[in-house]
C-alpha positions in Angstrom: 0.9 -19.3 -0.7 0.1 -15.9 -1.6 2.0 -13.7 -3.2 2.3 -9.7 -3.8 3.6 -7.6 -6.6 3.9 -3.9 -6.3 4.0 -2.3 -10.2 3.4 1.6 -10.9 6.1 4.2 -12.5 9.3 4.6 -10.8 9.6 8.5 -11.6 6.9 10.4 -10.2 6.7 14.9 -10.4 6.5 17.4 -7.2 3.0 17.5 -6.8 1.6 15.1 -8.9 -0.3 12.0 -7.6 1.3 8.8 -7.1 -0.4 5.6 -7.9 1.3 1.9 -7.3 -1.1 -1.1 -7.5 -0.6 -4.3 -5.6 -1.5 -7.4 -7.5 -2.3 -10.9 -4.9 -2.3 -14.1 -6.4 -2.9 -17.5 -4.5 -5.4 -16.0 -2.2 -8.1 -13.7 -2.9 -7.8 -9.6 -1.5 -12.0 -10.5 0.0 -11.0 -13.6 2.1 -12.6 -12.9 5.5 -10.2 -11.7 8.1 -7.5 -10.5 6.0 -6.5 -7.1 5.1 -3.9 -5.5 2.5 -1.9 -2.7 3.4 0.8 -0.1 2.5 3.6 0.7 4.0 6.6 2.7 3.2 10.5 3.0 4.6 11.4 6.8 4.0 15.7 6.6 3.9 17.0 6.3 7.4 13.9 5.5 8.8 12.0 2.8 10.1 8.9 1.6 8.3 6.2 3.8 8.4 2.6 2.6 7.6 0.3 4.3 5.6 -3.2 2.7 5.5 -5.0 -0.9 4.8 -8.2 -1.9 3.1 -10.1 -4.6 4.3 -12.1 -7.5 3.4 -15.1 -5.4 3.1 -13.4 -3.0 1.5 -13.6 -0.5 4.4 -10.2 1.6 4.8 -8.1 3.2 7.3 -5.4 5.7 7.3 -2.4 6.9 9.2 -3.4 10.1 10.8 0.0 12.2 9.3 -0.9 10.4 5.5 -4.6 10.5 6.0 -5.0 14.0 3.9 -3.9 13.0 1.0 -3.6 9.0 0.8 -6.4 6.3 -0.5 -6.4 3.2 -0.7 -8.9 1.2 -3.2 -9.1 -1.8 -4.8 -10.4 -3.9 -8.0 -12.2 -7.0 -7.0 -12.0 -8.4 -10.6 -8.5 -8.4 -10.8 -7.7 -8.9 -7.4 -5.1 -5.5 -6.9 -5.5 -3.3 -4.5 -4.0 0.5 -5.0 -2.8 3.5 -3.5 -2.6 7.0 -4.7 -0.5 9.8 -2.4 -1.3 13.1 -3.8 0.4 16.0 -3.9 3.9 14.5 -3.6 7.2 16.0 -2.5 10.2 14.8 -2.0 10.2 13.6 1.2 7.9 11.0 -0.6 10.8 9.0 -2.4 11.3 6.2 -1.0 11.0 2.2 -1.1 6.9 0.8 -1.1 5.6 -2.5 0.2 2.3 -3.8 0.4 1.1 -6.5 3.0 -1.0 -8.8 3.9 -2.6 -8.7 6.9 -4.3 -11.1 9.3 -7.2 -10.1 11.6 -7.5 -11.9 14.8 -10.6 -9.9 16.4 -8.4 -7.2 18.1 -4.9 -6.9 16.2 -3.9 -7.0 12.8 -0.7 -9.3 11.8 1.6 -9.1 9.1 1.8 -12.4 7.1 3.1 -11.8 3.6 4.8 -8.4 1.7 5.9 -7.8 -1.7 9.3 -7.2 -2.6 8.9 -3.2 -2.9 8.9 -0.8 -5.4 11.4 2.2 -5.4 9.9 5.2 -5.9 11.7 8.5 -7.3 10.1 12.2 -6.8 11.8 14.8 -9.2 11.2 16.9 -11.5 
């Protein structure tokens, strides 16, 4: 069964860049058909998705994150990462990634991490 673990600081500084990495064991981040995403829950909100990486290692953004969100990864050590730049406060918040499944048209969500909490202040 696969599992995720988000890890990256907790504190992060108005403006700086935030980076979180998602490690996967029991399944590897190239498998055909699967994807890994991020997603966030701003307070009082629903969940709000950010972007995914695929198999291939091709990547896709929300349009309202797209300016200053990437997504990468690290084959080798099977993790994939994110990085928002330019952060505000409206960026603290709780972060999951996701595993995704690719049927040929839609993506599915089949496995998450448990979420890192992420604080914005100076």
């Amino acid at each position: 069964q696969v599992q995720l673990q988000e890890s990256g600081p907790g504190l992060v500084k108005p403006s700086q860049t935030l980076s979180l990495t998602c490690t996967v064991s029991g399944g590897s981040i190239t498998t055909s058909y699967y994807a890994w995403s991020w997603i966030r829950q701003p307070p009082g909100k629903g969940l709000e998705w950010m972007g995914v990486i695929s198999d291939d290692g091709s990547t896709y953004y929300s349009p309202s994150l797209k300016s200053h969100t990437s997504i990468s990864r690290d084959t080798s050590k099977n993790q994939f990462s994110l990085q928002l730049s330019s952060v505000t406060p409206d960026d603290q918040t709780v972060y999951y990634c996701a595993k995704l499944y690719y049927d040929g048209q839609y993506y599915h969500f089949e496995s998450w991490g448990q979420g890192t909490k992420v604080t914005v202040s100076s």
